[in-house]
SEKE-592337 format. One record per residue (C-alpha): x, y, z. Coordinates in steps of 0.001 Angstrom, whole numbers, plus 524288, in hexadecimal, padded with zeros to 5 digits. Layout:
# residues N
XYZ/...
//
This chain:
# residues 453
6D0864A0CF912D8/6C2844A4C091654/6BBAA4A13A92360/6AFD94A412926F8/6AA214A1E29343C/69D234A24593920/6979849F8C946CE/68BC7496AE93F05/694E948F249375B/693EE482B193F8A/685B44819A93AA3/689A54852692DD2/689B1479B39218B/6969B479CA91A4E/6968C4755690C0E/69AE6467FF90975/69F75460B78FB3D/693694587C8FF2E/688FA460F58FF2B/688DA460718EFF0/6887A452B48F0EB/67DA8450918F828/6771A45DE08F15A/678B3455D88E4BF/6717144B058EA7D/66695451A08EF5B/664AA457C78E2C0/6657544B7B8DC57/65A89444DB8D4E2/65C03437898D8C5/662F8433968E621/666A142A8E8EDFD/6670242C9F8FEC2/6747E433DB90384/67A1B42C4590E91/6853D4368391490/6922442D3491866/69BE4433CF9219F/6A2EA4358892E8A/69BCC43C7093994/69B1A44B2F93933/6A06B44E3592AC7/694BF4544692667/68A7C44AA292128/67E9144F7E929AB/6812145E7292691/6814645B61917D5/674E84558B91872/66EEF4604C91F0A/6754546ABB9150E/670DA462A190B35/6620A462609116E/6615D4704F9100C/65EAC46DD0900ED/6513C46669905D3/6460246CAA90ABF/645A6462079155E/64EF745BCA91CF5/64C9544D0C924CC/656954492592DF7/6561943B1A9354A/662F24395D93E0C/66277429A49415B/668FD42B3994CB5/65F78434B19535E/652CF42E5794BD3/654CF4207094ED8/6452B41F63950E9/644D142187942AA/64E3E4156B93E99/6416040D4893C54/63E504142E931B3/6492C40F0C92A13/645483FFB892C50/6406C3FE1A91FAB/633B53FD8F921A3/6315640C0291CFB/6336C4108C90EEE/63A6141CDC90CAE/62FCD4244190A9C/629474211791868/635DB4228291F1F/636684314A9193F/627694326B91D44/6298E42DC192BF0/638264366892C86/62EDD442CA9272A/62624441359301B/62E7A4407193DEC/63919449C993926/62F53452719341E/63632454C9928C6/63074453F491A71/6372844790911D6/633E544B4690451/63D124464D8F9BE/64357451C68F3EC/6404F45B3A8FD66/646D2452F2909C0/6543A450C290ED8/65204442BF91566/65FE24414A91D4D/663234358D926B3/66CD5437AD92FFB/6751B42DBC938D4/66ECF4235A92FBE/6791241A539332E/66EDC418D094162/664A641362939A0/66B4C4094192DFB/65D484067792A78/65C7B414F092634/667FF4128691CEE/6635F405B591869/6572B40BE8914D5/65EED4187D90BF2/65DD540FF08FFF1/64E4C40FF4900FF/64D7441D0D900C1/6571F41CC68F2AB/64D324131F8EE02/640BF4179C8F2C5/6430E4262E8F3A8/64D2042A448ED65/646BA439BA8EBB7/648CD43A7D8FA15/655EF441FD8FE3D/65CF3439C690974/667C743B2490E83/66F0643279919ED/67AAC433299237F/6809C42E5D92FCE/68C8D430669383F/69026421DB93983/6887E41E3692AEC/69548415989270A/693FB40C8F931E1/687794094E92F18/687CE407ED9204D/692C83FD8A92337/689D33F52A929ED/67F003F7DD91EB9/680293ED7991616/67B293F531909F6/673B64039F90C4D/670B6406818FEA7/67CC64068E8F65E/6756640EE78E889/66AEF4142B8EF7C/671C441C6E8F94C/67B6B4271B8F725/68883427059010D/690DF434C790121/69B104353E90AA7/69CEA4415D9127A/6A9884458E9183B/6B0A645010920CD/6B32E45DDC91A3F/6BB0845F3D90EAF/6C37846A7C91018/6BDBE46F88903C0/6B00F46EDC90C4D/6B797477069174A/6BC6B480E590DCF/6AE9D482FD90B1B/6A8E44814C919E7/6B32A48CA691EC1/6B02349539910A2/6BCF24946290833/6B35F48F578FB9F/6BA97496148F2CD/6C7C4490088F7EE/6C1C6483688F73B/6BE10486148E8D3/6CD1148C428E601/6D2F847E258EA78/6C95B476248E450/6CB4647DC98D5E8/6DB7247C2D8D861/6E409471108D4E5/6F19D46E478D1EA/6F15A475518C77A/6EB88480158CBDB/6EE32483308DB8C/6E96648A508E418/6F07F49AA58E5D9/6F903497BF8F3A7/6EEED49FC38FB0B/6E3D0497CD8F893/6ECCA48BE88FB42/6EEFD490539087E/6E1FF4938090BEB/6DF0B48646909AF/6EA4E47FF891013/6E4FD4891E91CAB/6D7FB484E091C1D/6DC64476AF918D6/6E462476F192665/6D82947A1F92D4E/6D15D470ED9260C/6DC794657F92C73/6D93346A46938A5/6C9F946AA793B94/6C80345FEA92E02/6BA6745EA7928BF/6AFFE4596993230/6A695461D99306E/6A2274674293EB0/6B14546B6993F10/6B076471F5931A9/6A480479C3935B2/6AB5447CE59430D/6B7544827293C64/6AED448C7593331/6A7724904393E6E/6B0E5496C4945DD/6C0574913F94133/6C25D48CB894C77/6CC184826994C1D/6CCED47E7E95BF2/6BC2947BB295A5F/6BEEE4730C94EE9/6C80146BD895653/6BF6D469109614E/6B40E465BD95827/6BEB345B80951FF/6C0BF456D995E02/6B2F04538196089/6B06644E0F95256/6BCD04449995586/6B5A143F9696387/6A89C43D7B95B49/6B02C435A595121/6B4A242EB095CDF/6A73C42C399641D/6A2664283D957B6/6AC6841CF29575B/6A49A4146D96090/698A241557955B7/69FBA4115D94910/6A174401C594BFD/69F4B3F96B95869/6AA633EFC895463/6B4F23FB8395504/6B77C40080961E4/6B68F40E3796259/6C3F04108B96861/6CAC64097795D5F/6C4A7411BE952E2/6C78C41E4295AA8/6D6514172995B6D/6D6CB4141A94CA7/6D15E4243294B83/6DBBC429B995208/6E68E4201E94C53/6E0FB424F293E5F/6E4764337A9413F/6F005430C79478F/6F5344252793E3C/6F3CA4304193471/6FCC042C9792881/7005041F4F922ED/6FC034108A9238D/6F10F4111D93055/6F70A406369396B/6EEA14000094100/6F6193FD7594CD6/6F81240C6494E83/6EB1A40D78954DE/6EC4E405A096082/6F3693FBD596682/6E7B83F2FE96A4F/6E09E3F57C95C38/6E0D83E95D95392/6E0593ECF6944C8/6D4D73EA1C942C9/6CE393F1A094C67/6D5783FD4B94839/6D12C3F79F939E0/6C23F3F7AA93F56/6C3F040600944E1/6CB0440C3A937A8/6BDF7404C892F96/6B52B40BE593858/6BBC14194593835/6BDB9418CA9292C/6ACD1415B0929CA/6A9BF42073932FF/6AFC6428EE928F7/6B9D842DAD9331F/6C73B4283492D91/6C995425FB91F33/6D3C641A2991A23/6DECF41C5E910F4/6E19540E84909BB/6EC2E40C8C902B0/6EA59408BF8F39F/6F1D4401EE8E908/6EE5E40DD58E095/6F1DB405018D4E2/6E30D40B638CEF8/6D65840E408CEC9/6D05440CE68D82B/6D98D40F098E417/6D05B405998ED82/6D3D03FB688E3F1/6E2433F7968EAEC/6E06F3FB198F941/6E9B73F7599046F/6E0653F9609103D/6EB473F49D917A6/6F176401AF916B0/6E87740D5091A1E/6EA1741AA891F2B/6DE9241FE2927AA/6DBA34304192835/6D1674367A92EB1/6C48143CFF92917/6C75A44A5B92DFF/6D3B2451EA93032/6CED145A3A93BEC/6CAB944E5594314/6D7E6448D093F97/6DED54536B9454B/6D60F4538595157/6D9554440195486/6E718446CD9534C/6E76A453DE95B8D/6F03F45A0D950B5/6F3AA468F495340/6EB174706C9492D/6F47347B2A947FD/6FDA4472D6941F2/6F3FB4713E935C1/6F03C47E75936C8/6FD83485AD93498/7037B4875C925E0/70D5247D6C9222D/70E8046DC292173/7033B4660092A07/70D8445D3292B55/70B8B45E3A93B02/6FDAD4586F9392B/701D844ABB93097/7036B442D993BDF/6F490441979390F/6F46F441C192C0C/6EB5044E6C92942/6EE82450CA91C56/6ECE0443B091977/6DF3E4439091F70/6D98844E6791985/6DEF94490890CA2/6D78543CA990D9B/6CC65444C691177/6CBD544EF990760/6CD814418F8FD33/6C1AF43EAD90233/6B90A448CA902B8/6BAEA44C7A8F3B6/6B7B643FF98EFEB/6A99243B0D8EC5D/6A07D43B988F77B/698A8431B18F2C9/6A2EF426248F594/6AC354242E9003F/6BA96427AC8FC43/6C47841E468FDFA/6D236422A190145/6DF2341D018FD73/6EE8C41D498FEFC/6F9DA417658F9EE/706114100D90199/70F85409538FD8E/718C5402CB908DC/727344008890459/732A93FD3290ACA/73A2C40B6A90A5F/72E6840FDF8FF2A/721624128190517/7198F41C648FEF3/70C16420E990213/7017B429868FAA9/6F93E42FC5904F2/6EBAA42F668FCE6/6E813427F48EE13/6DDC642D7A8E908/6D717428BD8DAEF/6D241434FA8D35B/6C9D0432338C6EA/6D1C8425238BFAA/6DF0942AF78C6A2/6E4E24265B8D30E/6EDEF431918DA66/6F649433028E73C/6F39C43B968F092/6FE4A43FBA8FA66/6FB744490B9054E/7067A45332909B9/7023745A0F916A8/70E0B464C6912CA/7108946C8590527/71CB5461B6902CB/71DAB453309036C/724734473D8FC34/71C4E441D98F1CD/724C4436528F0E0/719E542B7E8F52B/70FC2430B58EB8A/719BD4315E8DF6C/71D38423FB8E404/70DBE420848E1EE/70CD9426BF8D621/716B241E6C8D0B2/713934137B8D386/704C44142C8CFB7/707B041CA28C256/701754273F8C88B/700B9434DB8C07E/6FE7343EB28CB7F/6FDA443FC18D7D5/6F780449198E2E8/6FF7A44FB68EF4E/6F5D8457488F9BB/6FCAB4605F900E2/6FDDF47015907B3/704494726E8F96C/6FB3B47A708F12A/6F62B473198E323/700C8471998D9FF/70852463C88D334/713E945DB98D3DA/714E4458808C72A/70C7C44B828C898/7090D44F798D5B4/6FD90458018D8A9/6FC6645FEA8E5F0/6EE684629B8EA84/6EEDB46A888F6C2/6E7F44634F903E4/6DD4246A9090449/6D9904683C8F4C1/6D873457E98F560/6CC3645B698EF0D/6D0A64611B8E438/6D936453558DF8D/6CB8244C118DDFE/6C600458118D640/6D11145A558CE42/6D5BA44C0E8CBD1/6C901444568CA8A/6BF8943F388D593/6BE2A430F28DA6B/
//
């Protein structure tokens, strides 16, 4: 397990899976304008500006500090003159090819996104690329933006893959991604990874924490910065819809970590809350990119969002470390070998599951996720995650131990005629007959070794 600190790190860029996606781009022949979807802080600005160091000039408007330039996007000015006027007061050359044009907190000026499609049609040789911190809320009330001439890739949290590379075990990230079932990993490897994977539970994936922990290791800072991402989230609540109160989507927040497994019941979050004002805060959570839904599915075929009971939906966090922070959970009991059974209450392993699901799918499409329930008298069973892999539909149960029943998922795969299915656990790769074990920290490795969506 290699660390290796340095007192510049927190300026430093770590790698991310994207950076060949939007390296592809630029390199492209033909494109279409980026626009960068995501919750606040998980990276989308510092991408761009590794990605701008491929350019030999770089033009930055933020929206929110440049409202005296929101005219410009009125549509009276072609693209062409807007790129003329923008060279001119940033000082900054806009030549296609040569010129990084990036647009940040666009969501300020919905003209400006209105307006990305012109720049597809009418110059599509220039490279542009846009963002913004609450984008989602304002493409909602966008009737159209330019569905086929602009380009959406949704940025998330770090992948612990990504953190393996930010704190420099590469060639432990390569190891698990090369193993399988078939062939595991030797035990030592498999418990540097389960090491690093508890850390990884503990500060999660936003970056500023990420870049904090290879700085120095210092677990106590990375709790504190937690702390303050959690009160920004929170500030931030007031922003996201006037029709919400803030105080019942910071309500419907906390009951989300603390609900942790199971059916979400409304009436958990407050006594006063009707359901559909706790309905109207999950929506607007789930479109800030903060909290991700669970709905159950028929699983009867292809594809899963074909049967859905939105009536029964589980709700998990974006980010273990801020998941651990809004429950106060003691971080030692993650960090020491054995079960994380002490953590469950909120779910962790369960979070980071859904996340990791995720983040190895396509980033060009948002990635639904899915579960399975079935409610009998003296016979419920429940698959914690369905995921369709290529023309194959598989169960996914999550074991925050080495043992566990597999009773509910055999149950599944009986009833639906399924041929295998998938157990994520502290147990290093191997199979149990038609079960196959993946290890928590190698989620990515099921989409890469069993087909991608």
């Amino acid at each position: 397990m290699q660390l290796n600190f340095n007192l510049f790190d927190m300026e430093r860029y770590y790698r991310r899976r994207i950076d060949s996606e939007l390296a592809a781009w630029a390199s492209a022949k033909s494109r279409k304008p980026l626009l960068l979807r995501g919750a606040r802080q998980v990276g989308k600005t510092s991408a761009v500006h590794h990605l701008a160091q491929q350019f030999e000039h770089f033009a930055e408007v933020d929206f929110n500090e440049r409202k005296d330039l929101h005219y410009l996007f009125d549509g009276s000015y072609s693209p062409q003159e807007i790129c003329q006027i923008l060279s001119a007061l940033l000082q900054v050359p806009i030549e296609a090819g040569k010129t990084l044009l990036f647009f940040d907190e666009i969501q300020a000026c919905p003209n400006a996104i209105n307006r990305l499609r012109y720049f597809y049609e009418k110059y599509p040789e220039l490279h542009l690329i846009a963002a913004g911190s609450l984008l989602e809320f304002a493409l909602e009330s966008l009737p159209s933006y330019g569905v086929g001439r602009i380009r959406s890739v949704f940025i998330y949290p770090f992948s612990f893959e990504e953190f393996l590379w930010a704190t420099g075990n590469d060639a432990l990230a390569t190891m698990i991604a090369e193993a399988s079932p078939q062939r595991p990993l030797a035990d030592p490897l498999h418990q540097a990874a389960l090491r690093l994977l508890r850390v990884f539970l503990v500060i999660g994936g936003m970056p500023a924490v990420v870049a904090q922990y290879c700085a120095d290791g210092n677990l106590l800072e990375c709790q504190t910065l937690l702390s303050e991402l959690v009160v920004s989230f929170q500030d931030d609540f007031a922003k996201y819809r006037k029709k919400v109160p803030a105080y019942r989507i910071d309500a419907t927040f906390r009951s989300v970590a603390e609900q942790g497994l199971g059916k979400f019941v409304y009436n958990r979050v407050a006594e006063d809350a009707t359901a559909a004002q706790v309905k109207a805060a999950l929506d607007t959570l789930v479109l800030a990119g903060i909290v991700y839904p669970v709905t159950h599915t028929a699983a009867n075929g292809i594809p899963l969002g074909a049967e859905l009971n939105e009536r029964y939906r589980r709700f998990v966090m974006m980010d273990t470390g801020m998941l651990q922070r809004v429950l106060n959970l003691d971080i030692a009991e993650v960090l020491k070998p054995g079960d994380i059974q002490v953590v469950n209450r909120g779910a962790i392993a369960e979070t980071f599951v859904a996340g990791e699901l995720i983040k190895s799918a396509s980033c060009y499409e948002p990635c639904p996720l899915y579960c399975w329930h079935r409610d009998k008298p003296g016979s419920n069973a429940e698959v914690d995650y369905v995921v369709q892999l290529g023309l194959d539909i598989y169960p996914i149960e999550v074991k925050s131990g080495s043992k566990g029943s597999m009773q509910s998922m055999r149950t599944f795969m009986q009833l639906k005629n399924i041929a295998q299915g998938i157990r994520t656990s502290l147990e290093n790769f191997c199979a149990y007959q038609d079960i196959l074990v993946y290890p928590l920290y190698a989620i990515r490795n099921i989409r890469q070794n069993m087909g991608r969506n």
